[in-house]
N, CA and C atoms as a LAMMPS dump frame, in Angstrom:
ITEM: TIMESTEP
0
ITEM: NUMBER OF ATOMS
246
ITEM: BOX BOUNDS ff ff ff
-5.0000000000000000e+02 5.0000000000000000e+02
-5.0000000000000000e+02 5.0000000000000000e+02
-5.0000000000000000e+02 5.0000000000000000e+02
ITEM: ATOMS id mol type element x y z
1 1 1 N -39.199 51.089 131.447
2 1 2 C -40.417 50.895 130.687
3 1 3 C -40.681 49.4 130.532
4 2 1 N -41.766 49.034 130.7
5 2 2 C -42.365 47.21 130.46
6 2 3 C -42.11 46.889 129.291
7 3 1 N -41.74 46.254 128.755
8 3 2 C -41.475 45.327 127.696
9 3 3 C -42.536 44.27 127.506
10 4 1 N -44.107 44.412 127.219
11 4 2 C -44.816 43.143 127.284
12 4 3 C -44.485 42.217 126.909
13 5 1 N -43.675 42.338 125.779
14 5 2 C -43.249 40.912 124.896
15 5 3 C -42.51 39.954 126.423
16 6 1 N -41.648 40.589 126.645
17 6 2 C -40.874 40.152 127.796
18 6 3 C -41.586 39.62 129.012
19 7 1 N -43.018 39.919 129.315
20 7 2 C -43.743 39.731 130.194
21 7 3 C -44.414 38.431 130.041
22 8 1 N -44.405 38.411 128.785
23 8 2 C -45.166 37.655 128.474
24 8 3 C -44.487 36.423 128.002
25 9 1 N -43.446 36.282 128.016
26 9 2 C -42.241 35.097 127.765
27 9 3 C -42.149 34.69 129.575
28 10 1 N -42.502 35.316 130.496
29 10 2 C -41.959 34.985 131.738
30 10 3 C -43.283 34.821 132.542
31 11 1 N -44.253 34.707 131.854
32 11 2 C -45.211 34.118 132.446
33 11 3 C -45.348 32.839 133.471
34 12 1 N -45.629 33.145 134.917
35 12 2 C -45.33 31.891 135.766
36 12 3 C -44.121 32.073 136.132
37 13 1 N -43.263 33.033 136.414
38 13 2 C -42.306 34.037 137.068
39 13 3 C -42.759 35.066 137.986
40 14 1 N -41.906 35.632 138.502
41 14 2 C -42.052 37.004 139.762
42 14 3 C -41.671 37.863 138.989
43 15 1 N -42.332 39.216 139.274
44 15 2 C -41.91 40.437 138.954
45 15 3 C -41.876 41.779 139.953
46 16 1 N -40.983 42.275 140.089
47 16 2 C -41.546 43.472 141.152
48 16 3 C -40.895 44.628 140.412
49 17 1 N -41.679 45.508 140.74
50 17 2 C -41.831 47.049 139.772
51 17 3 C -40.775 48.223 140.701
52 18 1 N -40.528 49.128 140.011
53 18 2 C -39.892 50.356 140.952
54 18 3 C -40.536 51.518 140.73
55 19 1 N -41.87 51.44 140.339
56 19 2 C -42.904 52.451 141.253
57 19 3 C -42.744 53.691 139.912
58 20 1 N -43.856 54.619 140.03
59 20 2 C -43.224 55.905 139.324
60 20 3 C -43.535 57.112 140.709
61 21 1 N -43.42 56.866 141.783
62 21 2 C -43.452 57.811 142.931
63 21 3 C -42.674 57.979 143.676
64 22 1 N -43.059 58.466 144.584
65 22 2 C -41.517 59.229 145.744
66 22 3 C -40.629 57.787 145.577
67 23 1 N -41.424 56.467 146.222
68 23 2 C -40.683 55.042 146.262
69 23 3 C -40.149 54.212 145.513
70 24 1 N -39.05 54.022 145.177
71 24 2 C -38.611 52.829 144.022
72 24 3 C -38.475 51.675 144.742
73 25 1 N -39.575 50.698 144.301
74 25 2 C -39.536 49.258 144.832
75 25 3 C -38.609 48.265 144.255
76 26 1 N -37.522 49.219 143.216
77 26 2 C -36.087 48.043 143.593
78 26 3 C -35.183 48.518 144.124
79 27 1 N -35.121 49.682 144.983
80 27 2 C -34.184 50.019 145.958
81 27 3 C -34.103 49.023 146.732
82 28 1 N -35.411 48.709 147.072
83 28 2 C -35.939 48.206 148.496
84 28 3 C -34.913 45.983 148.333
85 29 1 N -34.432 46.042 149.367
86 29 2 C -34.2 44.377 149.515
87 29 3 C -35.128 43.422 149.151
88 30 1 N -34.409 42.646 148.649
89 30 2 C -35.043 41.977 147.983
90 30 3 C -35.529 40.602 148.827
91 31 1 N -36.622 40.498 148.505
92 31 2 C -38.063 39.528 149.329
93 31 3 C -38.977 39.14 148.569
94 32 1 N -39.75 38.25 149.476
95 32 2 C -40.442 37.088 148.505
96 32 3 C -41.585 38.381 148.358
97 33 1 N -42.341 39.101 149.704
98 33 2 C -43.47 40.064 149.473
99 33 3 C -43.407 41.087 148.577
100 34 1 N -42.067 41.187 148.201
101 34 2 C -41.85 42.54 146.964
102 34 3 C -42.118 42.141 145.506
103 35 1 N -42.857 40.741 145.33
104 35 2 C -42.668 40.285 144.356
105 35 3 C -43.994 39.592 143.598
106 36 1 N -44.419 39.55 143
107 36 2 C -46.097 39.176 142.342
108 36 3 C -45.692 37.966 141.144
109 37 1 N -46.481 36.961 141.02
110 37 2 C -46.204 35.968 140.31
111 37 3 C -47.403 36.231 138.737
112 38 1 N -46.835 36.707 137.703
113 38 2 C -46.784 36.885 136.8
114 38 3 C -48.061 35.683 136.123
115 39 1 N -49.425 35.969 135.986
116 39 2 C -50.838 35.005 135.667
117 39 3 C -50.963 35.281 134.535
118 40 1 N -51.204 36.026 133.535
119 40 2 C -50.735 36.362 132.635
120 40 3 C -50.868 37.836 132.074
121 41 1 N -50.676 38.371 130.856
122 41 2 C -50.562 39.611 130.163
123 41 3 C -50.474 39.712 128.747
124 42 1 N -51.498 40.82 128.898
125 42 2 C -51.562 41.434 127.213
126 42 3 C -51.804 43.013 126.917
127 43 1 N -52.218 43.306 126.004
128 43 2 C -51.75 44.914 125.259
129 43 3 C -52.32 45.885 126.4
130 44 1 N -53.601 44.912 127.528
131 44 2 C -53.746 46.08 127.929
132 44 3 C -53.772 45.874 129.428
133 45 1 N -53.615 44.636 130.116
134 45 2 C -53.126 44.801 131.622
135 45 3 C -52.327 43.383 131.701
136 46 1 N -51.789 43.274 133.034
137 46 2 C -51.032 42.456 133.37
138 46 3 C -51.566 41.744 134.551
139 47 1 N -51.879 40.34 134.558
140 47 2 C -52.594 39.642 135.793
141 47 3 C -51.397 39.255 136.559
142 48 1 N -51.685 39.57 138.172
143 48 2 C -50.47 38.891 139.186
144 48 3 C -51.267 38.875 140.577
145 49 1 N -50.135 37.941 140.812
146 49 2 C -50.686 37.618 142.199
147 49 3 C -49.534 37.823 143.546
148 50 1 N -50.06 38.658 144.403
149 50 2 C -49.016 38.636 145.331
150 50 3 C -48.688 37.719 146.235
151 51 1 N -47.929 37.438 146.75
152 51 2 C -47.043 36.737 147.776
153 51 3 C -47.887 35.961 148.677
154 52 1 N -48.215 35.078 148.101
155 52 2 C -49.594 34.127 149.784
156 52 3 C -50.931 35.238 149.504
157 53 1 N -51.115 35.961 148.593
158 53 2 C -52.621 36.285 148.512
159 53 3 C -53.566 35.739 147.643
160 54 1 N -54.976 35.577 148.874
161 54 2 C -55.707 34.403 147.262
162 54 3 C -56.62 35.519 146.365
163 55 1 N -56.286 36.636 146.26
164 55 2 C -57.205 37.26 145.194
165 55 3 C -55.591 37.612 144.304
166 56 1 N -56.485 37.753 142.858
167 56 2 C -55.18 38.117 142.136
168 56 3 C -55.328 39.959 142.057
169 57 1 N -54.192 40.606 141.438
170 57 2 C -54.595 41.867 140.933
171 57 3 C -54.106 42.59 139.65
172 58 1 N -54.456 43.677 139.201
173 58 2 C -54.058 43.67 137.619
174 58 3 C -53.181 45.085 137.534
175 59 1 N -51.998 45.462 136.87
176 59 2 C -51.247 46.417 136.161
177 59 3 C -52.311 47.024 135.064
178 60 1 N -52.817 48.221 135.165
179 60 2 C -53.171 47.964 133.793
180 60 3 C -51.802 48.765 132.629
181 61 1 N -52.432 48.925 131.342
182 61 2 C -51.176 49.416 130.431
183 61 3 C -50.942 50.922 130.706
184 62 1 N -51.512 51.491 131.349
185 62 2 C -51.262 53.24 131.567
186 62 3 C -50.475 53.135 133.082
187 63 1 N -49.933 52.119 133.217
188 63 2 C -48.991 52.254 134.375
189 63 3 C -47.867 51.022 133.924
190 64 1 N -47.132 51.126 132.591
191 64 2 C -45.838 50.568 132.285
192 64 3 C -45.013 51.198 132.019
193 65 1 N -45.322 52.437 132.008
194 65 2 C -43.603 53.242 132.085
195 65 3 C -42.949 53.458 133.757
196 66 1 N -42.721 52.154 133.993
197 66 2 C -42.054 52.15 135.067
198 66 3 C -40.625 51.06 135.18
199 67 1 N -39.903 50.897 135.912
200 67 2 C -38.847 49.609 135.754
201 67 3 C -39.22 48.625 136.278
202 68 1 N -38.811 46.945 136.584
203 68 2 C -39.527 45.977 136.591
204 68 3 C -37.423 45.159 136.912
205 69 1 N -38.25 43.914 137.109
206 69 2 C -37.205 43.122 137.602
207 69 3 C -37.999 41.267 137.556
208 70 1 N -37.666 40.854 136.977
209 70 2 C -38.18 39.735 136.971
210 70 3 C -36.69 38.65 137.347
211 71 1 N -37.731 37.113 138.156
212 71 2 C -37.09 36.326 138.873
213 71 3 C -38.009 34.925 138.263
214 72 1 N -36.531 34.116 137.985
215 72 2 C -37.756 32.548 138.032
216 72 3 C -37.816 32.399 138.994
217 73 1 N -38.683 30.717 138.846
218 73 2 C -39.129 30.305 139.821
219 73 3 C -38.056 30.092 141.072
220 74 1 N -36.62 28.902 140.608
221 74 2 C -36.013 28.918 141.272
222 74 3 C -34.917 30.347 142.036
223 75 1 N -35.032 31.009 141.607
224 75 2 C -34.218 32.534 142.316
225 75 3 C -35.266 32.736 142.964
226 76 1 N -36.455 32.812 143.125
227 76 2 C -37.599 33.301 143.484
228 76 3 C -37.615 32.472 145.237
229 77 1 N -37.624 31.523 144.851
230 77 2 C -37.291 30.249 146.53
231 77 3 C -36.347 30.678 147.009
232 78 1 N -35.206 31.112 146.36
233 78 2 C -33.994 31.209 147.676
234 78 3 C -33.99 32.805 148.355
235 79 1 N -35.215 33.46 148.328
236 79 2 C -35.47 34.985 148.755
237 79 3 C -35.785 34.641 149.693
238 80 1 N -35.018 35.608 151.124
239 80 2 C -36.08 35.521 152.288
240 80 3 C -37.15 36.103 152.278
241 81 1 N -38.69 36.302 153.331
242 81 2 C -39.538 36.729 153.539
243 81 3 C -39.381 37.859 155.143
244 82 1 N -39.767 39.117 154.759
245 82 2 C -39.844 39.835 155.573
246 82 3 C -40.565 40.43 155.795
């Protein structure tokens, strides 16, 4: 489950989610594309941006009961890209 408070302390961080469907996206190896840079968030969506994309996109709050994984900046650089 999201923790906004927590989201919102790591603002200008990566986050990547593990899905509520067949796929859990933290099974999956870990990469720079599995990962969205955290623009900001409040009670009712979450702004991010993915990996080298110039539009941003939004979480809203009826999709936070899911798991999450957050990375600073520096852990975030030493990920390969695949």
């Amino acid at each position: 489950m999201i923790n906004i408070e927590d989201i919102k302390q790591n603002i200008g961080s990566y986050i990547r989610f593990g899905g509520k469907g067949i796929m859990d996206g933290l099974k999956f190896k870990r990469a720079k594309t599995g990962f969205y840079k955290i623009v900001n968030a409040d009670d009712e969506s979450i702004k991010l941006k993915a990996y080298k994309a110039k539009r941003g996109c939004m979480l809203p709050y009826w999709e936070y009961d899911q798991d999450y994984e957050i990375l600073n900046v520096k852990e975030f650089k030493l990920l390969p890209v695949y």
